[in-house]
C-alpha positions as semicolon CSV with decimal commas, in nm:
position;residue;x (nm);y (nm);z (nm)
1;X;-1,105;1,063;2,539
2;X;-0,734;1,086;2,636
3;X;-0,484;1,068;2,326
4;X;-0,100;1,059;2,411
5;X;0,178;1,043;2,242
6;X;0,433;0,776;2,273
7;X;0,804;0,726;2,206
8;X;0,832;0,400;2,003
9;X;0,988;0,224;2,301
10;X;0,737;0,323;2,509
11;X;0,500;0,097;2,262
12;X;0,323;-0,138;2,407
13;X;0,326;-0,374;2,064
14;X;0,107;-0,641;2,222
15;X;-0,165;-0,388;2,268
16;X;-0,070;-0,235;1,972
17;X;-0,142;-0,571;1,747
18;X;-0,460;-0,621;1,988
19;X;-0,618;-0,293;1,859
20;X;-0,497;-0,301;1,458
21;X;-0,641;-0,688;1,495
22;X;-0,972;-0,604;1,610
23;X;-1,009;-0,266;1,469
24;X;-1,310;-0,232;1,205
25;X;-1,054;-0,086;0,974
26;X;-0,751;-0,290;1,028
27;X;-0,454;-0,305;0,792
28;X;-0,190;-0,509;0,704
29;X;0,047;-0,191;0,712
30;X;-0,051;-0,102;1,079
31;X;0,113;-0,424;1,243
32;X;0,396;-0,318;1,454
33;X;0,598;-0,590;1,301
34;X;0,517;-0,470;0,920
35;X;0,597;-0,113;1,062
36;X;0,910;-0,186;1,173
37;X;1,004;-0,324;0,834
38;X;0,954;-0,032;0,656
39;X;1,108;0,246;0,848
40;X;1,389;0,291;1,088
41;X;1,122;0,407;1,366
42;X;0,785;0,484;1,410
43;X;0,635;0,660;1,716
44;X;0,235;0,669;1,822
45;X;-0,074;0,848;1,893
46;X;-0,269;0,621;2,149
47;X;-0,595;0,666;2,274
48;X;-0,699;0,612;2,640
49;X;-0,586;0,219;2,668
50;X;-0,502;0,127;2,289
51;X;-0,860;0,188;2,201
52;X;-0,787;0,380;1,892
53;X;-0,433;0,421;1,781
54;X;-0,210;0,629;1,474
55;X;0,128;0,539;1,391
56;X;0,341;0,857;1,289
57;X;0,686;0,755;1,048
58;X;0,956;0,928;1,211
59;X;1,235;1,078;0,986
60;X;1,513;1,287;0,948
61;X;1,545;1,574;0,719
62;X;1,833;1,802;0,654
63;X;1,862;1,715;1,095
64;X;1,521;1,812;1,151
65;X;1,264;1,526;1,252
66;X;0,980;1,533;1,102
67;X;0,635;1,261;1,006
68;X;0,656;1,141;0,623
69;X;0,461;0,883;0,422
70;X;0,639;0,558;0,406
71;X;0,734;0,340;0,137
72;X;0,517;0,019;0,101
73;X;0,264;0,162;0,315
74;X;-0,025;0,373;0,117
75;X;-0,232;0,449;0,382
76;X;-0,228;0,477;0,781
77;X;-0,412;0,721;0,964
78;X;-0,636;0,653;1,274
79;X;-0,700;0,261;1,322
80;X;-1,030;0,257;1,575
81;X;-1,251;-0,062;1,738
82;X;-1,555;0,221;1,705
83;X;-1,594;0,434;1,434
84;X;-1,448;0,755;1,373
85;X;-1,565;1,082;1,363
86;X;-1,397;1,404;1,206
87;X;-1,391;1,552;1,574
88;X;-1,180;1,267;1,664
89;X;-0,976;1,280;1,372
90;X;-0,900;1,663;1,416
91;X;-0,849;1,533;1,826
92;X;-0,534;1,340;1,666
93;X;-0,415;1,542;1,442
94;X;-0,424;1,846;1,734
95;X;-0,209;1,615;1,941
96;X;0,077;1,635;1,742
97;X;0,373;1,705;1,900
98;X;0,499;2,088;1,826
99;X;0,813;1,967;1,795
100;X;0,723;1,819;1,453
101;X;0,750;2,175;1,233
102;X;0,683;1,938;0,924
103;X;0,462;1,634;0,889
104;X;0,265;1,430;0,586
105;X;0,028;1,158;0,668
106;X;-0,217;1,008;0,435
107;X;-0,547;0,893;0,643
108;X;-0,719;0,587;0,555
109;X;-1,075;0,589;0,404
110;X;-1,236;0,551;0,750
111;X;-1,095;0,884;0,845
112;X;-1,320;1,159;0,812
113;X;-1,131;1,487;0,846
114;X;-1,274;1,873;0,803
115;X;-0,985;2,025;0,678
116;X;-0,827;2,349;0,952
117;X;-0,543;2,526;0,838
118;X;-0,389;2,229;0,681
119;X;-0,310;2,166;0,334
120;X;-0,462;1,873;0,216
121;X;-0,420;1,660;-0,116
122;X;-0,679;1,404;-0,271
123;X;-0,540;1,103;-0,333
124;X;-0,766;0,805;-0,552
125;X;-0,791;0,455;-0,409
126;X;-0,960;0,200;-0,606
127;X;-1,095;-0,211;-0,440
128;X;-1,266;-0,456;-0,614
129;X;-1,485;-0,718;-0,417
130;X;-1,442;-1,046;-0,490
131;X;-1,752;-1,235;-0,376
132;X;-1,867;-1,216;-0,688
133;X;-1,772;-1,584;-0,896
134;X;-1,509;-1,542;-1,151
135;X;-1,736;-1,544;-1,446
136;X;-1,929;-1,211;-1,326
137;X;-1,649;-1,051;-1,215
138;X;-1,521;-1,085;-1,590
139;X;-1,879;-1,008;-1,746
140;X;-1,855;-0,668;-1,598
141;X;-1,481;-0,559;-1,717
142;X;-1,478;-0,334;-2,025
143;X;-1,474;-0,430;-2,398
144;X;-1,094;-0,326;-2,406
145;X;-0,982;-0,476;-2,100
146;X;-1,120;-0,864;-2,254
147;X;-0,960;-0,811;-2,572
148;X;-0,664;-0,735;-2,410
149;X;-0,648;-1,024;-2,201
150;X;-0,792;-1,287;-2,549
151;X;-0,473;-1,181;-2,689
152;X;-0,238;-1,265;-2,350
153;X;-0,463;-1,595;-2,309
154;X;-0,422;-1,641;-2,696
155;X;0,000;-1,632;-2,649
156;X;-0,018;-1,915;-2,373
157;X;0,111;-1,703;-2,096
158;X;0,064;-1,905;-1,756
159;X;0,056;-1,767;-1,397
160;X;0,321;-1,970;-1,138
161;X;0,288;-1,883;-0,781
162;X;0,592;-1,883;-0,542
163;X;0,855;-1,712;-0,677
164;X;1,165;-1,558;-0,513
165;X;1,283;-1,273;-0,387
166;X;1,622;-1,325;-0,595
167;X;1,373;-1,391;-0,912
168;X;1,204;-1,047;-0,865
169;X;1,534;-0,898;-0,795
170;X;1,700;-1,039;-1,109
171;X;1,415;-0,973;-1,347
172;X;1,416;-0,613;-1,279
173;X;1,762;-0,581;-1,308
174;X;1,843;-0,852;-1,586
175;X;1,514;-0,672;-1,783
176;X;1,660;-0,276;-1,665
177;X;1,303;-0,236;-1,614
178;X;1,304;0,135;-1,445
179;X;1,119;0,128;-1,062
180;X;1,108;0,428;-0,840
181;X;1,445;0,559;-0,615
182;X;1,286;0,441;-0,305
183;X;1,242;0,072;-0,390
184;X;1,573;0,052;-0,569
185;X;1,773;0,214;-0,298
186;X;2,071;0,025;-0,127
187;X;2,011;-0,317;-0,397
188;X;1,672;-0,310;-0,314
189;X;1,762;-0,416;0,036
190;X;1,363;-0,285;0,153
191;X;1,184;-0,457;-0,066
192;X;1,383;-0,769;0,036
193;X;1,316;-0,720;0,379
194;X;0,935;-0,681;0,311
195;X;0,900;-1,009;0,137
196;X;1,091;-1,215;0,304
197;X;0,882;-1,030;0,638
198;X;0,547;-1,104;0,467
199;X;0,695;-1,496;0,397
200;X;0,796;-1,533;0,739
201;X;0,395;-1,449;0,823
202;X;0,225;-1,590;0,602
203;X;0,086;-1,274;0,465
204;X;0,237;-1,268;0,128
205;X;0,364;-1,382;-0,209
206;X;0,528;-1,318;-0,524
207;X;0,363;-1,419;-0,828
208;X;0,484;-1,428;-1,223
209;X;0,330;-1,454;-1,574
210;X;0,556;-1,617;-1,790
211;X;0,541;-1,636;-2,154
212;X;0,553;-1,994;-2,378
213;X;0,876;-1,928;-2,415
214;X;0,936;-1,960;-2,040
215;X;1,002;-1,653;-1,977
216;X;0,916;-1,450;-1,666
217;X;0,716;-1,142;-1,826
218;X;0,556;-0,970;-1,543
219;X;0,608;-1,023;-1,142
220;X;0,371;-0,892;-0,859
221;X;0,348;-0,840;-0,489
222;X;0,024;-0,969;-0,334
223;X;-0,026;-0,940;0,055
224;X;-0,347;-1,012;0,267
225;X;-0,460;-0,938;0,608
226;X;-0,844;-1,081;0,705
227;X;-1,027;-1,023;0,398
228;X;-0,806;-0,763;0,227
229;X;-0,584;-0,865;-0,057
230;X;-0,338;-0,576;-0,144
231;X;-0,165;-0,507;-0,465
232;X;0,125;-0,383;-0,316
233;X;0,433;-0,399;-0,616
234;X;0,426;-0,488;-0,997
235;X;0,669;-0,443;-1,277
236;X;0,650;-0,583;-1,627
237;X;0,901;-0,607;-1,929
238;X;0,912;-0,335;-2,111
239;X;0,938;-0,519;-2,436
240;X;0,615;-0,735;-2,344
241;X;0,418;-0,460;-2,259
242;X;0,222;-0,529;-2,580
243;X;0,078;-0,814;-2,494
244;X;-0,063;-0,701;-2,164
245;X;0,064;-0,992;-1,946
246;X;0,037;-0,752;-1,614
247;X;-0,337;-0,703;-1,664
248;X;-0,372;-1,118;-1,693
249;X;-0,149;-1,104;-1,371
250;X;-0,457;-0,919;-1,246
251;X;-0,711;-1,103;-1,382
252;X;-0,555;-1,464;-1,273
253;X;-0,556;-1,364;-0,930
254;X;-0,917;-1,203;-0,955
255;X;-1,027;-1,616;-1,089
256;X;-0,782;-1,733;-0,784
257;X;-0,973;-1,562;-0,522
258;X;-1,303;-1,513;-0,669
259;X;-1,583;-1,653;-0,451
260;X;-1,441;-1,548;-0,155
261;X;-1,488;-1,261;0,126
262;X;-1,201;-1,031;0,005
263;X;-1,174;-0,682;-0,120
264;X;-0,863;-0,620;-0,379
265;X;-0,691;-0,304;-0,310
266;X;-0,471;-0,194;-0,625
267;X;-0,202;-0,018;-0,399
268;X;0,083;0,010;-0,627
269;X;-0,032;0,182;-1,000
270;X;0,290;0,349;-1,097
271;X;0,418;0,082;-1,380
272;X;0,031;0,068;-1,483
273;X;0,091;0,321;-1,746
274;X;-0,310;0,317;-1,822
275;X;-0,495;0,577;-1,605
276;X;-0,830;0,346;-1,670
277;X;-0,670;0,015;-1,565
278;X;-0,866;0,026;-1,238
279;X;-1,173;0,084;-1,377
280;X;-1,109;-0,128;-1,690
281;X;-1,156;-0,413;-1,406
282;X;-1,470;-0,223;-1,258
283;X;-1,289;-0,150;-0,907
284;X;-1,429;0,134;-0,731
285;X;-1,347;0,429;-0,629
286;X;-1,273;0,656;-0,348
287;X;-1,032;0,945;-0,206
288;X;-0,779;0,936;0,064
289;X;-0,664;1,273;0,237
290;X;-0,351;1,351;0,280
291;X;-0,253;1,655;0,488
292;X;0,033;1,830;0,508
293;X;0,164;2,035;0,751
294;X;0,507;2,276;0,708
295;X;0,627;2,503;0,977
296;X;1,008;2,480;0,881
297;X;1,201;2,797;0,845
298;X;1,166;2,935;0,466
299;X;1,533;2,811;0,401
300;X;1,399;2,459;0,459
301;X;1,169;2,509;0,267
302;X;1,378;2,562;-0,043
303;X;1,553;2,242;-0,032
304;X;1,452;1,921;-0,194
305;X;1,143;1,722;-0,015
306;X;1,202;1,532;0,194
């Protein structure tokens, strides 16, 4: 095994798409082009002849580069056509340019990784699979979660598929519904790009609950790759809240692709103020690592993460 690491024009992205396309743990994140929409650049660890490959988001901090977590991607990590081992994991990690004095990456679930003088964070990751027909997925949410959605179904609120960028856009800013710094930043200019990148590949859409008043109430981001489904972005009026139109957002798209080969991965739970939501739906759960590694001088170190 022969791991190198590669300057992002020295990507091959051909190869690159080759091994995220037929690796057994694949993402939608990993695809050069959906890399290159969230971050200004990206270098690689590669594996002999793109047999197993790790993106690393390059940044700049305080003029130091160093490898963050990006925005719109919740997990990377080793993508593999075999399956990984924590020896090989450690291999990548240990390949790591010293150069980098600072880097964060959150492995995927497929990652096994003995921790070795490396901080590392749990993160929770929760998937529901969908092969199931609609009316047992429902049969096994909790008590609260159907009551919850009786009184959304009892208000006529109605899913509509296809919405705009410029309706997302102007709901959250129209409704001053609060969303984090990153995806606000510069007009929300990335989470433009994203969209109208997942659009452009058919790997995406925006979908709204409005209310019988026909108004928009609640807005998400769902993107697929193979038989993945991804939660990637919701937000919700604050002032509808009450009548729990983003958990019917949820539970329309469970009936919409119930039946079918696909695995739901709720990727984006900050405006889900309820710490059970995930379960409330009977997803499962797991842990992603994240490990963190911080050689900057201690004066670095007392300035404001990066």
């Amino acid at each position: 095994m022969s791991i190198h690491y590669l300057m992002h024009t020295e990507i091959n992205t051909d190869a690159w798409d080759k091994c995220i396309a037929g690796s057994f743990n694949g993402t939608l994140y990993a695809h050069s082009w959906y890399l290159d929409l969230i971050c200004e650049r990206w270098d690689a660890l590669v594996e002999d002849q793109y047999k197993s490959v790790m993106p690393l988001i390059i940044k700049r901090h305080w003029g130091q580069e160093i490898i963050d977590l990006p925005v719109f991607a919740h997990e990377l990590g080793i993508f593999s056509k075999e399956p990984i081992h924590a020896a090989k994991t450690q291999n990548f990690i240990d390949t790591i340019p010293d150069r980098f004095r600072y880097y964060r990456i959150l492995l995927n679930k497929y990652n096994p990784h003995e921790p070795e003088n490396i901080n590392v964070r749990m993160h929770k990751k929760f998937e529901l699979d969908l092969i199931k027909p609609y009316h047992k997925l429902a049969g096994d949410f909790k008590p609260v979660l159907r009551t919850r959605l009786n009184i959304t179904m009892a208000r006529k609120y109605n899913l509509v598929k296809g919405l705009s960028t410029n309706d997302l856009i102007g709901f959250i800013t129209d409704r001053g519904i609060r969303v984090e710094k990153a995806v606000s930043r510069q007009n929300f200019l990335l989470l433009r790009m994203i969209i109208a990148g997942l659009i452009r590949h058919k790997s995406g859409e925006l979908f709204g609950i409005y209310n019988d008043h026909n108004q928009l109430t609640s807005v998400a981001l769902l993107s697929w790759f193979m038989n993945r489904l991804y939660l990637q972005f919701q937000v919700t009026a604050t002032d509808q809240v009450q009548d729990f139109p983003h958990l019917f957002l949820i539970d329309r798209l469970l009936e919409k692709y119930a039946e079918t080969n696909s695995t739901l991965s709720f990727e984006y739970p900050a405006e889900l103020l309820n710490p059970d939501l995930f379960t409330d739906f009977a997803a499962s759960e797991s842990h992603l690592v994240e490990i963190t590694c911080n050689k900057l001088p201690f004066y670095f170190k007392l300035l404001p993460s990066p």
